[in-house]
C-alpha positions as a printed Julia matrix, in Angstrom:
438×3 Matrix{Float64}:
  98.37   93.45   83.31
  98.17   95.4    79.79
  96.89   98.32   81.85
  99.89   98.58   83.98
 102.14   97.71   81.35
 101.07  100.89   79.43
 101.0   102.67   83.04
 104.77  101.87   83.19
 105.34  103.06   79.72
 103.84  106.52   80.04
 105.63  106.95   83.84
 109.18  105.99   81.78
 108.08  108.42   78.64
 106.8   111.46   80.92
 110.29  110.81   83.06
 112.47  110.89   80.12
 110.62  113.72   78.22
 110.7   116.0    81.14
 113.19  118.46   82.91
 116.43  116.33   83.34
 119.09  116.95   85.77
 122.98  115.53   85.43
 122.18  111.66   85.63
 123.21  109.78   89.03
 125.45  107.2    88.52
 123.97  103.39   88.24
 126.68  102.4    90.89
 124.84  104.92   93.42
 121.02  103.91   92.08
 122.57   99.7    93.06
 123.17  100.84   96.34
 120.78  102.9    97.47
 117.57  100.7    95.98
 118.88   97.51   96.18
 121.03   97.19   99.47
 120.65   92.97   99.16
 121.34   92.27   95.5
 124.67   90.74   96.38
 123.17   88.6    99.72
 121.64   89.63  102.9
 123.46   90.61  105.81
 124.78   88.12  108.57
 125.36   88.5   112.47
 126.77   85.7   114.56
 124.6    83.55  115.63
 121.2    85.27  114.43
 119.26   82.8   111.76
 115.84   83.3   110.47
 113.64   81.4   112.23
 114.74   81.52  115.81
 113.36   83.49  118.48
 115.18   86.33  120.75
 114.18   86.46  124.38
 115.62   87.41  127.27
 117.75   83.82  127.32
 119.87   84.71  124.19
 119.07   88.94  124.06
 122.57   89.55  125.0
 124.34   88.37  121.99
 122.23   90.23  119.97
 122.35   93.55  121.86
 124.38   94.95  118.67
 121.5    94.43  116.38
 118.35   95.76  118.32
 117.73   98.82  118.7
 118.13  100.43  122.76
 114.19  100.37  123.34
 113.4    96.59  121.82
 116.66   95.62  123.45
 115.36   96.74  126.74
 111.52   95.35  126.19
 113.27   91.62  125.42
 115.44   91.89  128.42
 113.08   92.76  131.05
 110.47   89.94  129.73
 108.22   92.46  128.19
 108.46   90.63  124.82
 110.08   88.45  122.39
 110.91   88.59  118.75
 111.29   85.79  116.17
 113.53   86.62  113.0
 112.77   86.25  109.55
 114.36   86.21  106.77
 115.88   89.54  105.15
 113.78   90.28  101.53
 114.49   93.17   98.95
 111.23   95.69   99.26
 112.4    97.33   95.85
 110.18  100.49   95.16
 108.26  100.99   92.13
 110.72  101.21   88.88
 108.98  104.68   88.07
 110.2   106.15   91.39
 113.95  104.57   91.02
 113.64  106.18   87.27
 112.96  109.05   88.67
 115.6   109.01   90.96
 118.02  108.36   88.41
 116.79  111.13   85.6
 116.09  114.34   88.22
 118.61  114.09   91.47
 121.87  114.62   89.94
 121.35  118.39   90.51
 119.58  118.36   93.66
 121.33  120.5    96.59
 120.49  121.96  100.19
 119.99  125.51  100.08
 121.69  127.96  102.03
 119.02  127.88  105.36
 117.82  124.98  107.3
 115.28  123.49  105.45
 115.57  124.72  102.38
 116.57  122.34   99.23
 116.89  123.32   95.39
 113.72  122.33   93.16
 112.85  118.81   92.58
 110.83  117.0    90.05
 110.45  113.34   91.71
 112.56  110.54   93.22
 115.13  110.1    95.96
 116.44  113.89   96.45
 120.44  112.09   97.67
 120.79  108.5    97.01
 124.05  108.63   97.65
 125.61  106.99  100.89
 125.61  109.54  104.12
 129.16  110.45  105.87
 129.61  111.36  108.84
 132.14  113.89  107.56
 129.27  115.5   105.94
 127.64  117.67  108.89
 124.43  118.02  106.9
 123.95  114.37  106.27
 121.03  114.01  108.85
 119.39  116.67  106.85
 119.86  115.11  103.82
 118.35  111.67  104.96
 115.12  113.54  106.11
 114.55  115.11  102.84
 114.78  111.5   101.42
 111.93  110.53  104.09
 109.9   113.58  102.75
 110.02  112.72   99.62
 110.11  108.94   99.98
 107.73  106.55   98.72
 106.05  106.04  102.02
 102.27  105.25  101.1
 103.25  106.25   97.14
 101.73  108.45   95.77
  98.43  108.04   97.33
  96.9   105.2    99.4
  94.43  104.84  102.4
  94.18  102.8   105.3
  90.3   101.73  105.66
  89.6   101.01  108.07
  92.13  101.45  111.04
  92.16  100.66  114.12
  93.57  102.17  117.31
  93.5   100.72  120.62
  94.48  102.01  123.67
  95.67   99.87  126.29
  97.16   99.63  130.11
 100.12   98.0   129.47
 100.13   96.02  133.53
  97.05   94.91  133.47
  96.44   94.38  129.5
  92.97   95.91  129.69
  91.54   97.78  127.02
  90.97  100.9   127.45
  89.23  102.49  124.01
  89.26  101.63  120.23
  89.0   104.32  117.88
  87.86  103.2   114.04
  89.33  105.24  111.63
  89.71  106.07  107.72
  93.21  107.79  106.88
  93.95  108.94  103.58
  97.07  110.27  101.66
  97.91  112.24   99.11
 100.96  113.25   97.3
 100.19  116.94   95.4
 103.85  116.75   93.57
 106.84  114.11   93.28
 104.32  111.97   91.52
 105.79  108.51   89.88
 103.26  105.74   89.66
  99.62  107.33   89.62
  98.23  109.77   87.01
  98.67  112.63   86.79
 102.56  112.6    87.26
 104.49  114.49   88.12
 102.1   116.68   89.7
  98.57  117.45   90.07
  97.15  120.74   88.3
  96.24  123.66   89.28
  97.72  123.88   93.01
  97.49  127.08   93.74
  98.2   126.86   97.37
 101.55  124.66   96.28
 100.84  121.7    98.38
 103.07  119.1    98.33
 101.23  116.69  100.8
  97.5   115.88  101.88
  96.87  113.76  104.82
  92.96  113.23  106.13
  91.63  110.85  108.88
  87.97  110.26  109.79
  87.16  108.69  113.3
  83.94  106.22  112.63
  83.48  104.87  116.14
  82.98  105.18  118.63
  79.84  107.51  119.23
  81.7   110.2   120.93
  84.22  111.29  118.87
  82.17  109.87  115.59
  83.33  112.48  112.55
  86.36  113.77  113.88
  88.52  115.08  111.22
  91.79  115.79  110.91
  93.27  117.67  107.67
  96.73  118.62  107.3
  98.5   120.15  104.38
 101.91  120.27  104.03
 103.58  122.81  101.38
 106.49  122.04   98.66
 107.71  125.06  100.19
 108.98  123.68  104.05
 109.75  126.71  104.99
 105.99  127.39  105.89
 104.17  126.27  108.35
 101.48  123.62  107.74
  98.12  123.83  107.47
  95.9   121.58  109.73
  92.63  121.68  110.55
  90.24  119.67  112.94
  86.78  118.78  112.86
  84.48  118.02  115.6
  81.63  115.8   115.28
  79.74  117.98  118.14
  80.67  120.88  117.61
  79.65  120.91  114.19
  82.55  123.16  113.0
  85.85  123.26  111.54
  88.86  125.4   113.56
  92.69  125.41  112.35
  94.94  123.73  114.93
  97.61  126.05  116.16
 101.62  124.12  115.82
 101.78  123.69  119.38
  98.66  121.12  119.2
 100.43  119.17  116.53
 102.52  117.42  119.79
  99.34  117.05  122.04
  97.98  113.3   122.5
  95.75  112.67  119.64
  92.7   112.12  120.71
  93.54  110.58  124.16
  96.37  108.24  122.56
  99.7   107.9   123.22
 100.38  109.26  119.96
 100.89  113.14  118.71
 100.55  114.16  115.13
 104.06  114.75  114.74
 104.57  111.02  115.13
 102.6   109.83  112.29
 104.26  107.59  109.91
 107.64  108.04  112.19
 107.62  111.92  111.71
 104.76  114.23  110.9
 106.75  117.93  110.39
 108.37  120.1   108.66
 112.05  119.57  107.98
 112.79  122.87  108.83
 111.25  122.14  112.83
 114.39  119.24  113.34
 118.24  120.13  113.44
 119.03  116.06  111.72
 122.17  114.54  113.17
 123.58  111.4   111.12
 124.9   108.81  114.03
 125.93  106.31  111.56
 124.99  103.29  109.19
 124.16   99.67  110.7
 122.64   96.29  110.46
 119.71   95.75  112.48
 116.59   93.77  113.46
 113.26   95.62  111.87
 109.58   94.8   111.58
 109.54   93.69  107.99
 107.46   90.65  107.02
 104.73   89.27  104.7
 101.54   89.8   106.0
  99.98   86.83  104.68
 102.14   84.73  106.59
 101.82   85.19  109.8
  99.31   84.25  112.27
  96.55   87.19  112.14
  94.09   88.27  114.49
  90.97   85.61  113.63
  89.32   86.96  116.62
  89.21   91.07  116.04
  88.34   93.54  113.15
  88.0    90.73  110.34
  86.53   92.24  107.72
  83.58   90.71  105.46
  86.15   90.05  102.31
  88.11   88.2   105.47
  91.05   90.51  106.15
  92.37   89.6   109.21
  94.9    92.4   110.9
  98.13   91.56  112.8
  97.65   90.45  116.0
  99.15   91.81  119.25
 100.99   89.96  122.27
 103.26   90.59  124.91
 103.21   92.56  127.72
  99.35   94.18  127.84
  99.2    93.1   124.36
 101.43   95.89  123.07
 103.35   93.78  121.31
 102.67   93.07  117.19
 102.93   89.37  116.63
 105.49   89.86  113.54
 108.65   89.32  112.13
 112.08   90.42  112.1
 114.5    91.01  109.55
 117.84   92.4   109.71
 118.17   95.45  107.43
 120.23   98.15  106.65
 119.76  101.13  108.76
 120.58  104.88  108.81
 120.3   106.07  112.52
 119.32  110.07  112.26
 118.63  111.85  115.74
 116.05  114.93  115.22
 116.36  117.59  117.69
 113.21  120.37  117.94
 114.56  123.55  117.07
 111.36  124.78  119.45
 113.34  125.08  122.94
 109.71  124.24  124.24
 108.64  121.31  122.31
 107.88  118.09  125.05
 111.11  116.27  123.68
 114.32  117.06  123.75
 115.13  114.54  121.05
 114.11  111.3   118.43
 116.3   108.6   117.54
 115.02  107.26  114.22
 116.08  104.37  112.66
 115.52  104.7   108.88
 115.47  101.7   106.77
 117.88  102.1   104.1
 116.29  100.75  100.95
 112.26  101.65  101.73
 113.64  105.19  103.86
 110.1   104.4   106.45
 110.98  104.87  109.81
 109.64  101.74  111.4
 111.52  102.28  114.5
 111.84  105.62  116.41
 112.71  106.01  120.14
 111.45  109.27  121.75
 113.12  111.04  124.91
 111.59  113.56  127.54
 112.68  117.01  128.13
 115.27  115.71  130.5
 116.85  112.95  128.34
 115.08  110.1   129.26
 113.52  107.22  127.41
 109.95  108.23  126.98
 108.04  106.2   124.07
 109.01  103.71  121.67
 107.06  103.85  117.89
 107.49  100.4   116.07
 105.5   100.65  112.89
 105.37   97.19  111.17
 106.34   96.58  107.56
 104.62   94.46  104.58
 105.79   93.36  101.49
 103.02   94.43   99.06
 102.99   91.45   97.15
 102.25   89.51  100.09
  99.17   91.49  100.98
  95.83   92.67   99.59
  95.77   91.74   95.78
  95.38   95.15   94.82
  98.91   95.78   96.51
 100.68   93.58   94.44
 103.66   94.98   92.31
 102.95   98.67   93.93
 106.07   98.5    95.29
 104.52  100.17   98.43
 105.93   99.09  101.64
 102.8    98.91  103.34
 102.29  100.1   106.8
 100.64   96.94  108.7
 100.66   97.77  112.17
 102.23   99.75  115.12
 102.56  100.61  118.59
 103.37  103.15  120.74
 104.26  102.6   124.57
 104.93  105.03  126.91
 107.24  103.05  129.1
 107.23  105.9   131.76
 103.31  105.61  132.12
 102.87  101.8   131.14
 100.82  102.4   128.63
 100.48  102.14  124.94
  98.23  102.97  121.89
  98.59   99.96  119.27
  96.89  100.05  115.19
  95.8    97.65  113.24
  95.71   98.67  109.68
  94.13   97.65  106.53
  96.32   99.51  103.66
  94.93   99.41  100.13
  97.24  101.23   97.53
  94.09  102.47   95.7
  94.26  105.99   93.47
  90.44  106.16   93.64
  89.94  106.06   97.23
  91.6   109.24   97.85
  90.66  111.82   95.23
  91.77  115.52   95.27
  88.65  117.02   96.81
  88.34  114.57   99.63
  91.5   117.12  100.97
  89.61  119.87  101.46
  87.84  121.98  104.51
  84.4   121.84  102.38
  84.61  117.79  102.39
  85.41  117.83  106.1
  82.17  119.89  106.59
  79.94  117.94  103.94
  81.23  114.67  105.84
  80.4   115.94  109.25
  76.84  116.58  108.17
C-alpha cells in the first residue's frame, strides 16, 4: 500500500512539474471519466438481473446493438443484465488528462494530431456538427488506457470452433504482451521510456505455445507516435527458423487460421490515418462489462495451478461468453478503409464512453453485408486477479469472433495480469523473437 501510495505521489509530481497545456475544465473531466456519478442509466423495462431472449428481445431492440440483437432473436443466444458500475481509470491518467489536453488539436491531414504528453487527447463530448468527431474519438482509443501502460495476457487461449455443430476445431495457447513506449501515467518511467530512437509509441508481442505446429510463432508489431507511418510488424516461424516483416496487406489476413485479422485486435489494430471515422451518435446500450469473480467460470478448461478459472462459453457452438450485461454509455464511430481494396467496406464500433475499449464492433463485407461480430468482454479490475486491484485497468476477459456468413467463430479465454515486469522493453524486439525461437 505505502509503495503505491508513493507511486501515486511521484505520477501527480512528474504531471504537475512537466509541460502543461491550458487546463480542461473539471465540468468536462466529470463527464467524460465518470459518466454514472449522478446514477446509472434506465430503459423501460430492462432491470439487472433478468435475462433477454428471444421472448422479450423486442422491447429491447433500442439497447442492443444490430449483431447481438440479431443472435438473441434467431435463438443463437441469450444475455442476462447486470448491473451498470463506474470502471474509473487510474487517477494518474485522469490527471493527466486534465494538466496536458487543453491544447491538443487535429492537424491539418488525416491522421495527424498536435503533440501530446499523456491522457485523454478530447474529453470533451462529440457533435455531430463537428465532421471530425469520429476522428477525434479514435485518437482517444489510441491513446486510451486499454491494457495501461503495459500488461500481458498469460496465458491465452484461442479456440476455434464450427458454430452448427459446436465442435472444436483447434486451440492455440498463447502469451501476448503490451507495451506503451510514450503516454505513460501509472508505471515508471512516465511519461516515456528513454532513449527511443525509432519513436515508438506502441509494442505489442504474442508467442503461440501449443500446439506443436505452430509452437514459437511470433508476432511483433510496432506502432510509431508518428501515425503517419506505417507500422512495423514482424512474424516469426517456429519452422522456419527465421524472422520476415509482414507486408500491410497481411495485417487483414486470418491470423493463424482464426476468424480473426490483426487489425481486429483489441477492437482495432491500425493506424488512424488507414480509417476515414464517422461519429453516428451517443447512446445507452447493453455491453459486456462484469466482475469476473462472479460469474460462473469454466471449472472444466484451462484452470490454472494458482486456480484461475477463465469465462466460460455457451450458446450456439459455444460461441457465446457466459457474462454479463450492463447498460453503458456508448459512442457509435463507423471506420471506413481508406484502402479501396481492403476486405471490408466498413466497422461499426461501439466505444464505451468512460473506459473508450471497443467491446463491441460489427464488421461488413465488401458489399455491405453483415460479416463478423467482435464482442470482447470487460472486467472490473478489482474483481479479478489480486494484482489487478486498484489498476484501474479494464481488463480484457474474453471474446469472440463469429463469422455469421461461414458459421463459424474463433472465441479467447484470457488470463490478464496488469504486471510492469512481465513485459520489459527488450522482450519488443526482433533479437528476443529470435533468442525465443531457439
Amino acid at each position: 500500500m505505502l509503495k503505491k501510495t508513493l507511486l501515486s505521489a511521484a505520477i501527480a509530481m512528474t504531471v504537475a512539474t512537466g509541460a502543461q497545456a491550458a487546463d480542461v475544465s473539471e465540468e468536462i473531466i466529470q463527464q467524460s471519466f465518470y459518466p454514472y456519478a449522478n446514477g446509472a442509466p434506465t430503459f423501460e423495462g430492462l432491470q439487472a438481473g433478468m435475462t433477454i431472449n428471444q421472448g422479450n428481445v423486442e422491447q429491447f431492440k433500442d439497447v442492443l446493438d444490430p449483431g447481438m440483437y440479431r443472435f438473441i432473436k434467431n435463438g443463437d443466444t441469450e444475455i442476462k443484465v447486470g448491473a451498470t458500475t463506474s470502471f474509473d481509470l487510474h487517477p494518474s491518467y485522469v490527471e493527466a488528462t486534465r494538466k496536458y489536453s487543453g491544447d491538443v488539436a487535429l492537424g491539418a491531414g488525416h491522421g495527424e494530431i498536435s503533440p501530446t504528453v499523456a491522457g485523454r487527447p478530447f474529453p470533451a463530448e462529440p457533435s455531430t456538427d463537428d465532421p471530425r468527431a469520429g476522428e477525434k474519438l479514435a485518437w482517444n482509443y489510441k491513446y486510451g488506457y486499454n491494457w495501461g501502460d503495459s500488461a500481458a495476457i498469460a496465458p491465452f487461449y484461442w479456440t476455434m470452433r464450427d458454430m452448427e455443430s459446436g465442435k472444436k476445431e483447434r486451440v492455440l495457447k498463447f502469451n501476448f504482451h503490451f507495451l506503451n513506449f510514450t503516454h505513460r501515467t501509472s508505471q515508471e518511467p512516465y511519461p516515456k521510456i528513454e532513449p527511443n530512437p525509432s519513436e515508438l509509441f506502441r509494442g505489442i508481442y504474442a508467442q503461440v505455445l501449443e500446439p506443436f505446429d505452430v509452437k514459437n510463432t511470433q508476432l511483433l508489431i510496432h506502432r510509431f507516435e508518428d501515425d503517419t507511418k506505417v507500422d512495423n510488424a514482424y512474424l516469426y516461424l517456429g519452422f522456419q527458423r527465421r524472422v520476415r516483416r509482414l507486408s500491410s496487406g497481411q495485417t487483414t489476413d486470418a491470423f493463424l487460421g482464426t476468424d480473426v485479422m490483426i487489425e481486429d485486435f483489441e477492437g482495432y489494430n491500425g493506424r488512424i490515418s488507414d480509417m476515414k471515422w464517422n461519429y453516428q451518435g451517443t447512446r445507452y446500450m447493453l455491453m459486456p462489462f462484469f466482475n469476473h469473480n462472479e460469474l460462473a467460470l469454466d471449472a472444466e478448461t484451462h484452470q490454472d495451478d494458482d486456480g484461475y478459472q477463465v469465462v466460460a462459453f455457451g450458446g450456439k457452438g459455444g460461441c457465446f461468453p457466459n457474462i454479463t450485461w450492463q447498460l453503458r454509455k456508448v459512442y457509435e464511430v463507423d471506420s471506413v478503409p481508406v484502402d479501396e481494396n481492403h476486405p471490408i467496406s466498413k466497422r461499426t464500433h461501439f466505444m464505451d464512453a468512460q473506459t473508450f475499449t471497443i467491446p463491441r464492433t460489427v464488421v461488413y463485407d465488401r458489399k455491405g453485408d453483415m460479416w463478423k461480430n467482435w464482442v470482447i468482454g470487460q472486467a472490473h479490475p478489482d474483481h479479478h486477479l489480486p494484482v489487478n486491484k486498484g489498476t484501474g485497468v479494464s481488463i480484457d476477459d474474453a471474446f469472440t469472433m463469429i463469422d455469421i456468413q461461414a458459421n463459424h467463430c474463433t472465441t479467447g479465454q484470457f488470463k490478464g495480469i496488469v504486471d510492469p515486469e512481465m513485459s520489459p522493453v527488450d522482450k519488443f524486439s526482433v533479437q528476443n523473437m529470435r533468442a525465443s525461437g531457439n
